[in-house]
N, C-alpha and C positions, 0 to 999 in steps of 0.2 A: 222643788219645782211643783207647782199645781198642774197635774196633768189634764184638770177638769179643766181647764182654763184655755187649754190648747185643741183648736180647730183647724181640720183641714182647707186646702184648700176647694175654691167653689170658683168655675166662673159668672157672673153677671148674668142672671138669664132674669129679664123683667118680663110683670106680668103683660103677657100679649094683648096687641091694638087690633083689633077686629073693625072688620067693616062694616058692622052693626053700630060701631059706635063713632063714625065716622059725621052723623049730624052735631053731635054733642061733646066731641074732645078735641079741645083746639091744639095745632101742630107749633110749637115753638122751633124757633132756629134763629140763627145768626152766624157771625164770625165774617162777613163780606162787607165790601161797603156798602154805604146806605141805597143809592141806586142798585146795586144789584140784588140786595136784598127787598125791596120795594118791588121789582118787576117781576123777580121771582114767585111772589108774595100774590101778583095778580095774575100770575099763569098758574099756582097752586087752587087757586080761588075758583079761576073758571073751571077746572076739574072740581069743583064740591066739595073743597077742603077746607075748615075754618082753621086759621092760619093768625099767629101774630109773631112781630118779628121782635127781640129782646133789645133793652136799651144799649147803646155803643158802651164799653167792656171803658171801666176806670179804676182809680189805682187803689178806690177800695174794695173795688173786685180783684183784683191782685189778695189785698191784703186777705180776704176771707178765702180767696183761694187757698192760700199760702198756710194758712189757721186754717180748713176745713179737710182736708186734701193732704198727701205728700209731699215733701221739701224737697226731693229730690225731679220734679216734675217740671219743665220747661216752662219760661211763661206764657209762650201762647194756651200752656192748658190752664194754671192757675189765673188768667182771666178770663178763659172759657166756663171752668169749674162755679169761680167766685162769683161770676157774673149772673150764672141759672140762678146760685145761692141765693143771692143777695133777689133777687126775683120773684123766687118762692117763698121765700119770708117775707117778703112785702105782701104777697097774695095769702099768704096763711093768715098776715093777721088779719086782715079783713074778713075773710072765712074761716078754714081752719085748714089745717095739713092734709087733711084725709077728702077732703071738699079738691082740694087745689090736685090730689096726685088723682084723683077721678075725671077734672076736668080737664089737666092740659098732658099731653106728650110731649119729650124734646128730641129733634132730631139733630146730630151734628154729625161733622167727617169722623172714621175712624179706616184704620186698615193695618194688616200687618207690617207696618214700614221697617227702615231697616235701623230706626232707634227708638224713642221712650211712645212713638207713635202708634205702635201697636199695643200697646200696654194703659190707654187714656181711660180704656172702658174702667181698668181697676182707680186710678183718680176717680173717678165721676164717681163711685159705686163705695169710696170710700168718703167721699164729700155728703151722699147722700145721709150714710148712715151718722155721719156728725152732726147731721143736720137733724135728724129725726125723722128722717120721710121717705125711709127704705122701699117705701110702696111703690113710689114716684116711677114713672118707667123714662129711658134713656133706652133710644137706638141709633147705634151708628153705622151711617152710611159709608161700605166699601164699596171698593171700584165693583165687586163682585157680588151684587146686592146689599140686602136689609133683615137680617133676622128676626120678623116677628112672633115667629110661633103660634099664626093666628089657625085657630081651629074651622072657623067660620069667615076666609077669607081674611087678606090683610089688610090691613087701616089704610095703609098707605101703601099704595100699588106703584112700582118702578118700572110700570110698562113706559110705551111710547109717547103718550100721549103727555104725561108726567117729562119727561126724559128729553120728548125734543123743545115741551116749554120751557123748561129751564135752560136748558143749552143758548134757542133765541134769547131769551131773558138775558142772561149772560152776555150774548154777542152786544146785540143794543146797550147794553148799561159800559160795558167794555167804550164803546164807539161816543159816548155821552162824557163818559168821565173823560176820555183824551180830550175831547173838546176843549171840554170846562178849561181843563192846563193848558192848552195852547191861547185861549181868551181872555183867561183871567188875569195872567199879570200883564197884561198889554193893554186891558181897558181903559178908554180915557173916563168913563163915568163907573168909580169903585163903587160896587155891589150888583152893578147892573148884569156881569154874568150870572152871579149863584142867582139871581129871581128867576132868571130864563131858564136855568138847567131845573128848580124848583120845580115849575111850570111843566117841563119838557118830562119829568121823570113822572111827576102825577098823568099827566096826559097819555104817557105810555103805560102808567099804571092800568087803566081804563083800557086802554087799546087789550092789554094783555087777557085784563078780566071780560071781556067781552068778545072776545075769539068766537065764531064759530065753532060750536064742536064737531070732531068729525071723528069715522066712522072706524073697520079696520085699519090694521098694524099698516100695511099700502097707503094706505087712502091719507092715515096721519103721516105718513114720511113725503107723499108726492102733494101735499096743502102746504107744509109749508116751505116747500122748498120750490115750488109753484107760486103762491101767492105774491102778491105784491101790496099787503095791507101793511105790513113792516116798514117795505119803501116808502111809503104812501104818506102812513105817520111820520117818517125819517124827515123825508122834504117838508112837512110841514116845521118841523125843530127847526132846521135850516135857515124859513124861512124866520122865525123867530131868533137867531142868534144873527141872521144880517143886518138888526135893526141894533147890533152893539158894534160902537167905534171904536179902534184900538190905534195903539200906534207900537207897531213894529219894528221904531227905529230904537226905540230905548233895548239901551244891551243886557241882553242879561246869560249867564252860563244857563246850558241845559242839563240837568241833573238825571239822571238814567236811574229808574228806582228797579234794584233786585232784592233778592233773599226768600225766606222764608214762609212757605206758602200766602199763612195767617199773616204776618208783619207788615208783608208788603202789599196786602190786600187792604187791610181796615184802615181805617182814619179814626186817629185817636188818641186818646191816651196809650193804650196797647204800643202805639208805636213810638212817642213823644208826641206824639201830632207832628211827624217829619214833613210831609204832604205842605201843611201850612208853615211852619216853620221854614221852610228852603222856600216857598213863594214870601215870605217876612223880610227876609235875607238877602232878596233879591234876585231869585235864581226861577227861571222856569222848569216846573217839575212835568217828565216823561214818566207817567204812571205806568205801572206792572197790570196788562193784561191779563186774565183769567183765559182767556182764549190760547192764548200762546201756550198755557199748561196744559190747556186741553187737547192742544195741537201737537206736543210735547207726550203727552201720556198713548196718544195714537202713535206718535212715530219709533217710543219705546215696543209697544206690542210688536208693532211690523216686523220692530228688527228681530224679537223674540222670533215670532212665525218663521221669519227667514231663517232663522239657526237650526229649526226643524226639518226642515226641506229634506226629504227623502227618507224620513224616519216617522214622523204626523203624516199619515196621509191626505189629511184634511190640512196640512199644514199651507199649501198653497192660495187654498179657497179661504182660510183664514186670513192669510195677506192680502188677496185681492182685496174682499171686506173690508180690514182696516185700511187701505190704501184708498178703497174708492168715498170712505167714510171720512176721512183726512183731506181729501182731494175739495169734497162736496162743505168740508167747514170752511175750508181756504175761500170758495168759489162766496160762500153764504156771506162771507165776513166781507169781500171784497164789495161784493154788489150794495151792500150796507155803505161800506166807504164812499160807494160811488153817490148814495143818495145825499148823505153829506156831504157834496164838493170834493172829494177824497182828502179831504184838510187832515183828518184822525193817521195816525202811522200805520203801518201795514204792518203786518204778519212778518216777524224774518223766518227764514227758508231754513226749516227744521233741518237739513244737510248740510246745508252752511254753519248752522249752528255745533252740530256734531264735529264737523271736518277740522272747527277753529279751535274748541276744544280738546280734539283726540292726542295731540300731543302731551296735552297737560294734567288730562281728568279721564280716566276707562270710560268707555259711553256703557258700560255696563252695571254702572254703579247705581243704584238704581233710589237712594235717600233722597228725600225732598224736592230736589230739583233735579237732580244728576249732574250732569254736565253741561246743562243750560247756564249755570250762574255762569261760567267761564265762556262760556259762548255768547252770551247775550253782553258779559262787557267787553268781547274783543270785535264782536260785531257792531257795536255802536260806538268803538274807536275806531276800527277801520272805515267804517261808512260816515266817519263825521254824523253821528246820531244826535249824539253828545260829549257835553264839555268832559262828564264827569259820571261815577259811577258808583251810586249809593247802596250796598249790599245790607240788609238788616238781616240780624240771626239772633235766636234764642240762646241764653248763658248756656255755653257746654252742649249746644247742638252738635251732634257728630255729621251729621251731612254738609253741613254748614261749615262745619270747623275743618272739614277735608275740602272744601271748594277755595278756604280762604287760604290754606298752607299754599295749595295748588297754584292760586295768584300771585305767591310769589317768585316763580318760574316764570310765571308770565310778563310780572313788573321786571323783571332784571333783563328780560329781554324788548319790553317798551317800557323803558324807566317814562316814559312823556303821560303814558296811559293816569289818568286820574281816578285811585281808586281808594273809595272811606267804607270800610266794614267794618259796622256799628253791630258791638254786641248788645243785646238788647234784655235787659236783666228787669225791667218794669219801674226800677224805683231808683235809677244812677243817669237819670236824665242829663246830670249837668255834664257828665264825664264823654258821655256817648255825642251830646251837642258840640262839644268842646272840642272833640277829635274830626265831628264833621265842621265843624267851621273852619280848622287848619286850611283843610283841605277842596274846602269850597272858597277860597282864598285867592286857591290858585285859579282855579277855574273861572272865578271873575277874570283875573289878570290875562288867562288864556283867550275866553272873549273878550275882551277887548281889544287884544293883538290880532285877534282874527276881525275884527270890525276894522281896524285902521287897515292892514291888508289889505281887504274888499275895497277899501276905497281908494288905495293905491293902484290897486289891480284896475281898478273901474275906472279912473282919471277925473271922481267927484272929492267935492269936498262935504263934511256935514252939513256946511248950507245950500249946496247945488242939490245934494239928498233930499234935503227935505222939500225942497221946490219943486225937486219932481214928486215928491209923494204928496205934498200938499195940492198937485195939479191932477191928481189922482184919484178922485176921492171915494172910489169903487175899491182900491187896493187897501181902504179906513174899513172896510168891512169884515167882519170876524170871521164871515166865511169865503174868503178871498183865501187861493191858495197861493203861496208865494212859494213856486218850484223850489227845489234842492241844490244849489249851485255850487255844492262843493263845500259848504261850510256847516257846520253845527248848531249854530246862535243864530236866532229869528233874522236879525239887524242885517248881520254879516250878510245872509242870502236876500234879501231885501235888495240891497244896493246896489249887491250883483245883478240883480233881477232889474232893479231899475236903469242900472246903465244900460241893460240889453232891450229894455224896451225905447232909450232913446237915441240909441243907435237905429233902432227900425225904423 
């Protein structure tokens, strides 16, 4: 054995981003969708950050992932990894390697999780050095800061001002994207949503980078939770998606998207492009909020605080905090809703979600989601959300793979519940599509039976329906809310909604 050959171990310590050099080195990230990454993009900006977001992650960012990097690494990292790669070797050759790790940083999530998630930094740091560009710096962002190591101040500051742009950013890209899926498959003129969310996301791009800046740690928490410049922009969106006609008698199932952080966030290749594929299919897609983890990552602490209680002395005032901090996203996210017509879904009740759970998943379990994947699909069976309930995970995810054992406690006891968990390996699209279309199958069939129902229930027929909605022609508006009548599918609650307006 060559002893000379053998090194210990080191962790990843790159060189530090300083605030000095904050004019001159642009902040790389990704991993979200394109709107949330877009408005984030312009709330980094208006803080003085030069900023560019990475092209959406495809399957030959897989593959160089997968060649640059470890085999044994999930795919949301190998087209995390491959995707920088493939990025910086396109920028080396037009400059060179040593040009490209002096101009750009990358920031992306990292944390001690409770599987291959806290160990990404060694991916990235092994990807680097295959790549040739050891110099390159990579910081990841935990819940619990940003390790720069800057001597002269850090590049990138995770104060407030930072912290609640992003958050808004978030909330709005959240409330845009539900939109777009409640719009888009119900439009009578195809394309005419994705122009207006186009429009809508640049226009909030602008809105973001042009903020007011403001002053202390107070003064940034009580501006935007004060302002009404968010609202302001909101109703203007509004008023541009009311100039799109839909028709909400076409049936279609509602597809409930979960899983895994990354999976169910991106559009793209990364996932199959599921998103569009189930709107292809016929299905309208309930996209996976960012908020709800946010809402979700608060309601985990609280109950931590709460275990402390009489042992943390400060354990109390720590729950207040996170409670009044939880309280004030609920409040910010709702009034958002409101400027929208409240048409976007609502926040489910982080308690409810525990409660639905606790029989079948520890609310203690603290990987990826916890006990949200189980709550979130027994809460959108019970409340008629949706038809059906699309989980995505990474090959050999352990968080993931213990929520999906867990479901089947759940299915034996609502065998009716519609559930397709899509293991999601990057490169077995047909296998992963195959097993969701069984199953999205049904859920056509289920809306359907729930649309003939409605109109059994309602004493119309499909052409008394449409006569009254043709006599309607406010309720053709995209942003017409068509209340919750007990059913799942747009249609189904339509008709209900309609018979109750001709009975008035």
């Amino acid at each position: 054995m060559d002893h000379a050959a053998i090194g210990h171990y080191r962790a990843y310590r790159p060189r530090p981003f300083t605030r000095s050099e904050r004019d001159t080195v642009t902040v790389l990230f990704g991993g979200l969708h394109w709107r949330a990454e877009r408005l984030i993009q312009g709330a980094l900006e208006n803080l003085g950050y030069r900023t560019r977001i990475l092209p959406g992650a495809t399957k030959e960012d897989l593959l160089t992932g997968r060649e640059l990097a470890d085999i044994g690494q999930c795919c949301p990292t190998s087209f995390t990894a491959g995707n920088l790669a493939n990025f910086l070797r396109s920028e080396a050759v037009r400059t060179s390697a040593a040009d490209v790790a002096q101009k750009y940083v990358y920031v992306t999530a990292g944390a001690c999780g409770a599987c291959r998630f806290g160990q990404y930094h060694q991916s990235y740091e092994l990807t680097l050095r295959n790549l040739g560009m050891e110099s390159f710096r990579i910081f990841l962002l935990a819940q619990n800061g940003l390790d720069q190591g800057a001597a002269d101040g850090s590049g990138l500051e995770l104060n407030l001002p930072f912290t609640m742009g992003a958050i808004w950013a978030v909330l709005v890209a959240d409330l845009l994207q539900d939109m777009e899926y409640q719009v888009r498959p119900y439009e009578v003129n195809p394309g005419e949503t994705e122009r207006v969310m186009r429009d809508a996301v640049q226009y909030f791009y602008e809105v973001f980078r042009t903020s007011p800046l403001r002053g202390g740690k107070a003064g940034v928490v009580l501006w935007y939770l004060g302002t009404d410049r968010f609202l302001k922009a909101l109703g203007e969106v509004r008023r541009s998606f009311e100039r799109i006609e839909v028709d909400r008698l076409r049936v279609k199932p509602v597809v409930k998207i979960t899983g895994e952080f990354y999976l169910q966030t991106v559009e793209g290749e990364a996932n199959y492009n599921i998103h569009r594929w189930l709107e292809a299919e016929g299905a309208e897609v309930y996209p996976a909020a960012i908020a709800i983890w946010l809402d979700y990552l608060m309601r985990y602490a609280a109950r931590d605080y709460a275990d402390h209680l009489g042992i943390d002395r400060l354990a109390r005032l720590k729950l207040g905090a996170v409670k009044t901090a939880q309280a004030l996203l609920r409040f910010t996210y709702n009034r958002m809703r409101g400027a929208l017509g409240n048409v976007p879904h609502e926040l489910p009740d982080q308690r409810e979600l525990y409660e639905l759970a606790a029989p079948h998943y520890h609310g203690r379990l603290s990987g990826g989601e916890g006990d949200m994947l189980i709550g979130k699909a027994l809460w959108a069976y019970r409340h008629k959300k949706a038809h059906m309930t699309c989980e995505l995970s990474p090959y050999a995810c352990m968080p993931n793979t213990m929520s999906v054992g867990a479901m089947a406690a759940v299915l034996g006891k609502h065998p009716d519940l519609l559930y397709a968990p899509l293991e999601i390996k990057g490169d077995a699209e047909v296998h992963a599509l195959s097993r969701c279309q069984m199953i999205l199958a049904e859920a056509k069939r289920q809306a359907q039976r729930e649309y003939e129902e409605a109109l059994e229930r309602s004493g119309l027929t499909p052409e008394k329906a449409r006569a009254l909605y043709d006599a309607a022609p406010g309720m053709k508006r995209a942003t017409y809310r068509v209340p919750h009548c007990g059913a799942a599918g747009a249609a189904a609650n339509l008709v209900l909604h309609l018979a109750g307006c001709a009975r008035r």
